[in-house]
C-alpha positions as CSV (number, residue, x, y, z in Angstrom):
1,X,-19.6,-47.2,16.6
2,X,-15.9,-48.7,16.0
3,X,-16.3,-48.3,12.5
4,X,-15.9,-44.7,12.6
5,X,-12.7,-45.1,14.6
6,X,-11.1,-46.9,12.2
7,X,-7.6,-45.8,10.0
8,X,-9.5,-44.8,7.6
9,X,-11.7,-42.7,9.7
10,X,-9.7,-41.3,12.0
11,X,-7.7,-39.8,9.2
12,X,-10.8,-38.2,7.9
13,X,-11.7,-36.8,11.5
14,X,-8.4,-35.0,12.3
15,X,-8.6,-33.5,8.6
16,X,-11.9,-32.5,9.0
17,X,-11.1,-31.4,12.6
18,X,-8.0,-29.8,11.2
19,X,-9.9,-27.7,8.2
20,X,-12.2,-26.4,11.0
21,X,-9.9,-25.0,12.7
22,X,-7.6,-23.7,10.3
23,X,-10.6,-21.6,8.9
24,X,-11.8,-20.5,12.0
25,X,-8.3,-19.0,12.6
26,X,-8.4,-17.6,9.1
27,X,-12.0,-15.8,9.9
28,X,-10.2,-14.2,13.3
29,X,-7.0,-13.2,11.8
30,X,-9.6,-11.5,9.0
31,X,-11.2,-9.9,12.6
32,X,-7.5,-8.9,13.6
33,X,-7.0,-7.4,10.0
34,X,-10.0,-5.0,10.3
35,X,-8.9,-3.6,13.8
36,X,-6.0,-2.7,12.3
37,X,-7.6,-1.1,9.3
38,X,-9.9,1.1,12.3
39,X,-6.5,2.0,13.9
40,X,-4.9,3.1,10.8
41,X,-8.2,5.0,9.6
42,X,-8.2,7.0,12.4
43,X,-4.6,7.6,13.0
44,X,-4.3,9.2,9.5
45,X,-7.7,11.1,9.5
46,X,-6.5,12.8,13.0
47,X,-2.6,13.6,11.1
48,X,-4.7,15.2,7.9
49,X,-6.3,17.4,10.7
50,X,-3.6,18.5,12.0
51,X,-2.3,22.4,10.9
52,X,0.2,22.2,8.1
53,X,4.3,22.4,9.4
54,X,7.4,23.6,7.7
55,X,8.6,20.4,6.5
56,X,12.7,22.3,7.2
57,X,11.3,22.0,10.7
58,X,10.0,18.2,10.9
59,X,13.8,18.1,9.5
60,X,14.8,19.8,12.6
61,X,12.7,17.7,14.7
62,X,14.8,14.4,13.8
63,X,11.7,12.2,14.9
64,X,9.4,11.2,11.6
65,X,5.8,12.8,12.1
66,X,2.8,10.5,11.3
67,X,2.4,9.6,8.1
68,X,0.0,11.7,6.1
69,X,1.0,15.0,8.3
70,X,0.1,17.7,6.3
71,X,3.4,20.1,5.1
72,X,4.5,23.0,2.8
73,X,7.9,23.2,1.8
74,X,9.4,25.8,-1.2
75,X,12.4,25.1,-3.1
76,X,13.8,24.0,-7.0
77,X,13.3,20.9,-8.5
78,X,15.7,19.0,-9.6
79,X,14.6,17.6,-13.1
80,X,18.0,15.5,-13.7
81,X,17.5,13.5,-11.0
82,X,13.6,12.6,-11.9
83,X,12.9,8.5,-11.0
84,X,9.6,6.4,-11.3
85,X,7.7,4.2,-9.0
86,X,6.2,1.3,-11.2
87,X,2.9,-0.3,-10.9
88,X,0.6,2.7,-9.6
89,X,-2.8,2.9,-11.0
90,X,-5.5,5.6,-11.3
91,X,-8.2,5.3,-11.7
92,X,-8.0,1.7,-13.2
93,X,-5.5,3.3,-15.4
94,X,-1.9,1.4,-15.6
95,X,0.9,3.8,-14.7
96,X,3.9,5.6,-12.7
97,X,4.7,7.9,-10.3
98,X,6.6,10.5,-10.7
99,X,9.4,11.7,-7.8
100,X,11.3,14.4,-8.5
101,X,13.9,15.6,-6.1
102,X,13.1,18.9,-4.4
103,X,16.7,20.8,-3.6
104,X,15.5,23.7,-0.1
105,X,16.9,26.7,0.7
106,X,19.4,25.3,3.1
107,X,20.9,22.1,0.0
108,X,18.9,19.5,1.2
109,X,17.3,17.5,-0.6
110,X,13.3,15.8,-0.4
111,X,11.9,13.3,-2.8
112,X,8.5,15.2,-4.0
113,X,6.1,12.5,-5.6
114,X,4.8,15.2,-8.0
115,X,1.7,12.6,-9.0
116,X,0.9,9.8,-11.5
117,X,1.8,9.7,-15.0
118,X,0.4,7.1,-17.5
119,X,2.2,4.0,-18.9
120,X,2.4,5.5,-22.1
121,X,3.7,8.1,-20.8
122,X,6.2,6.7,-19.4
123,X,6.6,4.8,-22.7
124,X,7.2,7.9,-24.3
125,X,4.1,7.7,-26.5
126,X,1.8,10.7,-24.7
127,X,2.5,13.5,-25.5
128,X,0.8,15.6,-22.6
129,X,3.7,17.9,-20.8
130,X,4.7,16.0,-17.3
131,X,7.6,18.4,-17.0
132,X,8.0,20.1,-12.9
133,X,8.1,23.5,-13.3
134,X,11.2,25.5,-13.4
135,X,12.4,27.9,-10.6
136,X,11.3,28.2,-7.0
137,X,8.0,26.5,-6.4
138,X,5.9,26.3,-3.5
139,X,4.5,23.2,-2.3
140,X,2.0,21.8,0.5
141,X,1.3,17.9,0.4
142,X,1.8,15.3,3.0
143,X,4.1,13.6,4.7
144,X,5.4,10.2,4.3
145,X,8.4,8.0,6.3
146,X,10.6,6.2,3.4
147,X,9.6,2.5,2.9
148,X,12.2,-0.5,2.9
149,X,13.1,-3.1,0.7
150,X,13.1,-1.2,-2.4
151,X,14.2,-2.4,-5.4
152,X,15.7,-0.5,-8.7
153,X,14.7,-1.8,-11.9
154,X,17.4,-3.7,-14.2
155,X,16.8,-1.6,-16.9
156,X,16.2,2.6,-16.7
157,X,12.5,3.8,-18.8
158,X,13.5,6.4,-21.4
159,X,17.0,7.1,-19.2
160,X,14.9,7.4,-15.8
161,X,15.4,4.9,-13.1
162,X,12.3,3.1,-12.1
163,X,11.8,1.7,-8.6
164,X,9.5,-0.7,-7.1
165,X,8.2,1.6,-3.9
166,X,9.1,5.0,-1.8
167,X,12.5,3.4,-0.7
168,X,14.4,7.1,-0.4
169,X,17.5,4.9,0.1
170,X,17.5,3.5,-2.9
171,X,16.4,6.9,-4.5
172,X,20.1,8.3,-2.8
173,X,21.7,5.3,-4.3
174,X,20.3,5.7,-8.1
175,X,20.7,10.0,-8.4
176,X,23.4,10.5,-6.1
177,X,22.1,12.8,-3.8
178,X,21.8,12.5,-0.2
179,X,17.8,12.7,0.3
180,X,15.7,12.9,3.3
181,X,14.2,10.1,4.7
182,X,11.3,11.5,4.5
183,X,9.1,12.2,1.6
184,X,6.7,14.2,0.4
185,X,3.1,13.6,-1.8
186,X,2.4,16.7,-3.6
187,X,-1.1,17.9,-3.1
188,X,-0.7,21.5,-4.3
189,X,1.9,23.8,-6.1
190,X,2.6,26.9,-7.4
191,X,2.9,26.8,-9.9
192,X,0.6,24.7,-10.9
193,X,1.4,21.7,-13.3
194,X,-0.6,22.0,-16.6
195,X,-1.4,18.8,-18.0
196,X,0.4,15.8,-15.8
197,X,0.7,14.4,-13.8
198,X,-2.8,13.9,-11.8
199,X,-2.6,14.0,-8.1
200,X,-2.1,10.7,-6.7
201,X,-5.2,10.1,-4.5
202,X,-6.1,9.4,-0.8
203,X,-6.4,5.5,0.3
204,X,-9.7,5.3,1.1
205,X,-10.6,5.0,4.5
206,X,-13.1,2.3,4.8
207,X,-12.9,-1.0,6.7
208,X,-12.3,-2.6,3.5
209,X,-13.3,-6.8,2.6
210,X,-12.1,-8.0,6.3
211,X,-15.4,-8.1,8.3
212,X,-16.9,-10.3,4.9
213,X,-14.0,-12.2,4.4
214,X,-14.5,-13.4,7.8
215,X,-17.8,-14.2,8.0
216,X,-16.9,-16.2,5.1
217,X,-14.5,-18.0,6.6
218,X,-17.1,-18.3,9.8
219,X,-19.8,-19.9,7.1
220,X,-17.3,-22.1,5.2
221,X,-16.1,-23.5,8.8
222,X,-19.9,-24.4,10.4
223,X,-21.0,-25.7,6.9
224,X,-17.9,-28.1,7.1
225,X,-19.2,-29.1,10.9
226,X,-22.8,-29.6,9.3
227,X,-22.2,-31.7,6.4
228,X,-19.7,-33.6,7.7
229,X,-22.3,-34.5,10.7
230,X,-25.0,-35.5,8.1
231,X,-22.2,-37.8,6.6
232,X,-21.7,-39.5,9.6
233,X,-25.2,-39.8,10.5
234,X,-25.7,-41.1,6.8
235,X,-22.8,-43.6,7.3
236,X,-24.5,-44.6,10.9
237,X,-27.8,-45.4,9.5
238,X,-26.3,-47.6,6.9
239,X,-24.4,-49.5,9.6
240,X,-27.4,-50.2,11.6
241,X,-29.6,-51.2,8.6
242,X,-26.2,-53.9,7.8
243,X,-26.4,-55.1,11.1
């Protein structure tokens, strides 16, 4: 029995004892992970069920609604201003979005993300008509609080400033305008766009790779228990057989 309390062997213990623990913590944090992907589920399916509000009024209100609160909102786009948000894909596709200022009745200003545009697009090598339509357009879509921690490309894609995520501070800083915190995702307009961009789609709302992930981690930590406990045994029996 003192040979397994050794140097040697106590190291080997508390790493052992240390990798168990360490991924059983890793399979409950995955446990922690998928409550919060339940809460979040079914805090935006009850805001998409809500009836749709002047987005002027959630203005009015001051206090940010839920995200994905459903909205309509009319006004004219403002096509000089136009930025992209990199890395967005759709449907496996590589690509943009594309946020285009929205200037309302009263001067103010709401990012619109009008939908997602491909990277050749925003290359400049499709030729498919992206363009927001001109004049007074009428919008519903859903309603978004601005990220943080945005960051603005060194270097503007055909002239347009591309951004890393929904930061509307940073989209104030790059166009000059003084937008809304809050921003919009266009679901419908009219008019309608013709050819681009698609309509950037809903998250889906499943419980996502957590619950596996943990039972992974749950497996990985008992198998490290078991073998380790056969190698002991192993180096028991060959002890006894010395001796």
């Amino acid at each position: 029995m003192r040979s397994f309390f050794t140097p040697r062997w106590i190291i080997s213990h508390l790493f052992v004892l240390s990798m168990v623990v360490l991924m059983v913590n890793l399979g409950f944090w995955q446990l922690r992970r998928l409550d919060d992907r339940k809460a979040s589920n079914a805090q935006i399916r009850a805001a998409m069920l809500l009836e749709p509000a002047d987005f002027a009024d959630l203005l009015d209100i001051g206090t940010p609604p839920i995200d994905n609160t459903p909205t309509f909102v009319s006004g004219v786009y403002d096509t000089s201003n136009e930025v992209f948000i990199a890395n967005r894909t759709f449907q496996s596709q590589a690509g943009s979005w594309i946020v285009t200022p929205l200037r309302l009745d009263d001067g103010r200003q709401v990012a619109v993300v009008r939908g997602w545009v491909p990277r050749l697009w925003v290359a400049g090598s499709d030729g498919r008509d992206a363009g927001a339509p001109t004049g007074r357009v009428e919008i519903t879509g859903l309603v978004f609080a601005s990220s943080k921690g945005g960051r603005v490309a060194d270097d503007e894609v055909n002239g347009i400033p591309e951004l890393n995520r929904m930061d509307t501070s940073r989209i104030a800083e790059v166009t000059g305008l003084d937008i809304e915190s809050m921003w919009v995702r266009l679901e419908t307009q009219d008019p309608a766009a013709t050819e681009l961009p698609a309509p950037v789609p809903q998250r889906p709302l499943d419980e996502g790779p957590h619950l596996s992930y943990a039972m992974q981690w749950f497996f990985f930590s008992s198998a490290t228990v078991v073998v380790y406990f056969l190698i002991l045994r192993r180096k028991w029996r060959e002890v006894a057989a010395a001796t």
